[in-house]
C-alpha positions as CSV (number, residue, x, y, z in Angstrom):
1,X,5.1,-36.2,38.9
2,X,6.7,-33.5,36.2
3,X,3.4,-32.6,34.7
4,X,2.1,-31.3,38.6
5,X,5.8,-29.8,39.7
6,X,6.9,-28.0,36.2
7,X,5.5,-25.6,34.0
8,X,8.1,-26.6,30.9
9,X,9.5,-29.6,29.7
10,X,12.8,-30.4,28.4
11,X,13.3,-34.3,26.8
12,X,16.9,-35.4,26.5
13,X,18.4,-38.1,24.2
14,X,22.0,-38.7,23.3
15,X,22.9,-35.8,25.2
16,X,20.5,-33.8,23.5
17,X,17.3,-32.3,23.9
18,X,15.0,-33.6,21.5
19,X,11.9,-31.9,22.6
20,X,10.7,-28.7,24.5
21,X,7.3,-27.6,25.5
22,X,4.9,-26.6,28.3
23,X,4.2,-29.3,30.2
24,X,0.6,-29.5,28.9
25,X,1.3,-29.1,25.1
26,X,3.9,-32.0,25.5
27,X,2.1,-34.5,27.8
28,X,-0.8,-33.4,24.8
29,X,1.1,-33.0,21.9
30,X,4.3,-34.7,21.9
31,X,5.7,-34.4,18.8
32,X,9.5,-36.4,18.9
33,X,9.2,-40.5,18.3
34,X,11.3,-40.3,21.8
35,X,8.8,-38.5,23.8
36,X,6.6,-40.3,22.3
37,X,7.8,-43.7,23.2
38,X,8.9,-42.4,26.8
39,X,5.6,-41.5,27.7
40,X,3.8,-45.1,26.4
41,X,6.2,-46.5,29.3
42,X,4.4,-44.6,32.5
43,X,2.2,-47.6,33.8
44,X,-1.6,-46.6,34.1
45,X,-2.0,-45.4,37.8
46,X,-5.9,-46.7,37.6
47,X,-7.4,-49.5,35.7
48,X,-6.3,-53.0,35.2
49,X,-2.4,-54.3,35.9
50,X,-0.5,-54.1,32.9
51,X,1.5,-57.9,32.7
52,X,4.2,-56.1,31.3
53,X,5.6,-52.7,30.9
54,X,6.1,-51.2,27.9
55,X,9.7,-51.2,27.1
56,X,12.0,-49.0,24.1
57,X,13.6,-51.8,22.3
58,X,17.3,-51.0,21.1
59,X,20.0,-49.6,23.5
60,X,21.0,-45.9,24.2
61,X,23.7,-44.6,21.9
62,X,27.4,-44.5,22.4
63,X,28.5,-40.9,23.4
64,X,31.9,-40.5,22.8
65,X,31.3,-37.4,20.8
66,X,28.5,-35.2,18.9
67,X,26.3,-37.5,17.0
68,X,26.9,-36.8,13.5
69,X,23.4,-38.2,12.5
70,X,20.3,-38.7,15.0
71,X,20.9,-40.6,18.1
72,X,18.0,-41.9,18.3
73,X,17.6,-43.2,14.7
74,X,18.7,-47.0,15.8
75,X,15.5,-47.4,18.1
76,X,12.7,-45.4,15.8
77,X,9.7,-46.8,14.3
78,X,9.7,-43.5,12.0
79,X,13.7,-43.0,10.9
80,X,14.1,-41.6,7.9
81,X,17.1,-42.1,5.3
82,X,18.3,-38.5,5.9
83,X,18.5,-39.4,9.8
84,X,21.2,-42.2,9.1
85,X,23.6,-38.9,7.7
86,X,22.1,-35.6,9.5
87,X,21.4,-34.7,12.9
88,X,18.1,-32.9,13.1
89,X,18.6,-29.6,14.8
90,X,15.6,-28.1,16.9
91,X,13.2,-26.2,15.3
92,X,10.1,-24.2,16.7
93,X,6.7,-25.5,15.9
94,X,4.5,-22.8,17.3
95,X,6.2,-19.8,15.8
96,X,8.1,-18.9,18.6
97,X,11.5,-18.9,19.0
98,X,13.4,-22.3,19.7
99,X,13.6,-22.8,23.5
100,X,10.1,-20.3,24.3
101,X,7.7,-22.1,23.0
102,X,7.2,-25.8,21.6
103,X,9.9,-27.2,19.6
104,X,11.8,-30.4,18.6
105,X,15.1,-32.0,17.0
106,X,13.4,-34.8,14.2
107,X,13.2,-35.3,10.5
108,X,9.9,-37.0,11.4
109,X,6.5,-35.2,11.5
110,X,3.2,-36.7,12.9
111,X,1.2,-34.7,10.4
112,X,3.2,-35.9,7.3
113,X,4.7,-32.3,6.8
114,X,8.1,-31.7,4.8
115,X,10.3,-30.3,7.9
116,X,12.5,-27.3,7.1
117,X,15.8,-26.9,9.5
118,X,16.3,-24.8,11.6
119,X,19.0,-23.1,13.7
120,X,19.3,-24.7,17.5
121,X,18.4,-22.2,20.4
């Protein structure tokens, strides 16, 4: 439903956003272990029954005030050391600036890249 209403997306976690993109380059690309998770729970509108849904094991995080490392570092298949002490800030992938074009709040790459930070939008 957001991918035929929006023209932007805009992931939240822990009361962050985590991930920012046009709706195609994120449904395409999505580049944040969240995202990525979130969007292996949408049931297949076609095709065979799934038995079961596809679930994100763990539970949300406590917010009772900024998260001081990531948030969602409890429930990732790709946390890294430095997430249990530093929350990632967002940082533009594309070379635009954070919050224009596609950008994202992890230690993490997909492509195995060293990830500089960055200043949040």
């Amino acid at each position: 439903m957001i991918a035929g209403i929006a023209d932007r997306v805009m992931v939240m976690y822990g009361g962050q956003v985590v991930e920012q993109a046009p709706v195609e380059e994120l449904f395409g690309n999505p580049r944040h272990p969240y995202t990525r998770a979130l969007l292996r729970t949408i049931p297949a509108l076609t095709g065979a029954r799934e038995p079961r849904l596809q679930v994100i094991n763990g539970q949300p995080p406590i917010l009772s005030g900024p998260p001081q490392a990531c948030p969602f570092r409890a429930r990732c298949a790709h946390a890294l050391p430095r997430c249990e002490v530093e929350n990632p800030l967002r940082r533009a992938l594309d070379g635009a600036p954070v919050g224009h074009g596609h950008d994202v709040a992890c230690h993490w790459s997909p492509d195995g890249a060293t990830l500089p930070e960055a200043a949040h939008a």
